[in-house]
MDAnalysis code that builds the backbone (N, CA, C; Angstrom):
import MDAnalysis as mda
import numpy as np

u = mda.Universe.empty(123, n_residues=41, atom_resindex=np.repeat(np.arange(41), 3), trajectory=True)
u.add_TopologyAttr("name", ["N", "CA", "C"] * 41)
u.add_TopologyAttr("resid", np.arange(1, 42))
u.add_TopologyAttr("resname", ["UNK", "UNK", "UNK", "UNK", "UNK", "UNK", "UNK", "UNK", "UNK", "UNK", "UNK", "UNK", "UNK", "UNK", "UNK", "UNK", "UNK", "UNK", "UNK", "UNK", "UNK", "UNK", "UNK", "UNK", "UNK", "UNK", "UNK", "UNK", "UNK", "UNK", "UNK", "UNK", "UNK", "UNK", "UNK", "UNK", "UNK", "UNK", "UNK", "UNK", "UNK"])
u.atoms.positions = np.array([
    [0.842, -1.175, 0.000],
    [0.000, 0.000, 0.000],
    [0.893, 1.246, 0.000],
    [0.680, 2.336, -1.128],
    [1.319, 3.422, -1.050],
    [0.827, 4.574, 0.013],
    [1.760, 5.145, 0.908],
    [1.035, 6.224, 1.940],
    [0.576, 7.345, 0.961],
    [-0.142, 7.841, 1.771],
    [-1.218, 8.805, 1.327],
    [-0.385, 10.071, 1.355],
    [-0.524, 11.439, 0.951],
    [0.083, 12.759, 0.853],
    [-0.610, 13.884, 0.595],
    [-0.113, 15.133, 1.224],
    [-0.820, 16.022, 0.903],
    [-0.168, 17.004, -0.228],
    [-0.877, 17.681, -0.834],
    [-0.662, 18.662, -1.842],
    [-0.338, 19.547, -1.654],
    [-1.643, 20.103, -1.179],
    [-1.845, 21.199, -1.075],
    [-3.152, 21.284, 0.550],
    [-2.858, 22.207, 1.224],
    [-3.854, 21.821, 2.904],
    [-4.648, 22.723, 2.913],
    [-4.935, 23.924, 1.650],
    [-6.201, 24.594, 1.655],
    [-6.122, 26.314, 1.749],
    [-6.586, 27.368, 1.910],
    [-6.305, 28.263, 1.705],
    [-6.147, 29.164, 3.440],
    [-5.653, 29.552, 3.225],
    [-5.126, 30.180, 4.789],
    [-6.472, 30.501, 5.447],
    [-6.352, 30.672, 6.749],
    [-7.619, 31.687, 7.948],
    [-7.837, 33.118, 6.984],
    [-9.103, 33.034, 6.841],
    [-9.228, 34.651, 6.490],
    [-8.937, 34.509, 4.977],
    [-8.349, 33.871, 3.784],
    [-7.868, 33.917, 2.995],
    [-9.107, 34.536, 1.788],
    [-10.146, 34.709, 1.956],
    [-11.245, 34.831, 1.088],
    [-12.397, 35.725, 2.197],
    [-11.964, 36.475, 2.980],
    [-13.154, 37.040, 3.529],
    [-13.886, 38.338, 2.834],
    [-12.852, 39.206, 1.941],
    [-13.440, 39.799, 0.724],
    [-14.422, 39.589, -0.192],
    [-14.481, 38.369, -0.322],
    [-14.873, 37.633, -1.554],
    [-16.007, 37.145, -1.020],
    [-16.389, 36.481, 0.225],
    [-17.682, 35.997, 1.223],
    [-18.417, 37.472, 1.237],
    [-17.629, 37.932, 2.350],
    [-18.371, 39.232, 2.707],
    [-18.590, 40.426, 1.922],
    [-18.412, 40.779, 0.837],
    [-18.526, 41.695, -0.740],
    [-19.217, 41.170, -1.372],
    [-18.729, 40.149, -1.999],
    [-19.656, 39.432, -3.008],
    [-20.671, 38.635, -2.706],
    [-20.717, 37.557, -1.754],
    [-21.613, 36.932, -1.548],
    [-22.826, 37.232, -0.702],
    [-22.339, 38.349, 0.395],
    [-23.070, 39.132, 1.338],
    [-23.561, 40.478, 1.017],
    [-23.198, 40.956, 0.030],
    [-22.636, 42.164, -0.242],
    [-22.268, 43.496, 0.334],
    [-21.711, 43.386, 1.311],
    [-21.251, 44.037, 2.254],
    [-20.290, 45.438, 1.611],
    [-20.370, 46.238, 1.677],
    [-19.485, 47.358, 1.619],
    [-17.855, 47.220, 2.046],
    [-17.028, 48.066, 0.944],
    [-15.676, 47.881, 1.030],
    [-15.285, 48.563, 2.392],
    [-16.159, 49.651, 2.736],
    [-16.244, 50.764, 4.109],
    [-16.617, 49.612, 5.314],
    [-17.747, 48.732, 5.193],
    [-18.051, 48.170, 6.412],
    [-16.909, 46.719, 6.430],
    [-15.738, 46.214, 5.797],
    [-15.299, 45.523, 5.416],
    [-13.985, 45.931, 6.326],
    [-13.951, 47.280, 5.881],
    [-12.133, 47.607, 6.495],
    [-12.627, 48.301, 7.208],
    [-14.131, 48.329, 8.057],
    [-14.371, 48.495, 9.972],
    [-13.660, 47.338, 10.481],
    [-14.496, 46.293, 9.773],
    [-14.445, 44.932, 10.431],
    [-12.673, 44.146, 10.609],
    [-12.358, 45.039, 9.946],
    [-10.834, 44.967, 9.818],
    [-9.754, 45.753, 11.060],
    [-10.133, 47.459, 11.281],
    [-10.049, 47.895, 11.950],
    [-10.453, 47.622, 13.115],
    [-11.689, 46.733, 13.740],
    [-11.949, 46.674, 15.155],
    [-11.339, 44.735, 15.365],
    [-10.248, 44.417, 14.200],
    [-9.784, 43.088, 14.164],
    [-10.693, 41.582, 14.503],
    [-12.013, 42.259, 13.980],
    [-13.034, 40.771, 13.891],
    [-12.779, 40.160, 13.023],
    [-12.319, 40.657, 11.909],
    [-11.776, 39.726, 11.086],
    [-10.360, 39.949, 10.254],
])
């Protein structure tokens, strides 16, 4: 049996929260870099 391996382990913490919270939520670039500034995300 050959062991198993990883590639690649996925995209970092936080790596797409632009992209959730803009596009999919559509949240404002202003309420985006609050949420940035008070480090919730």
């Amino acid at each position: 049996m050959t062991p198993g391996g990883v590639d690649w382990t996925g995209p970092a913490l936080g790596q797409h929260n632009v992209e959730v919270l803009g596009g999919l939520l559509g949240m404002a670039e202003d309420e985006i870099a609050a949420l940035k500034e008070q480090k919730i995300i």
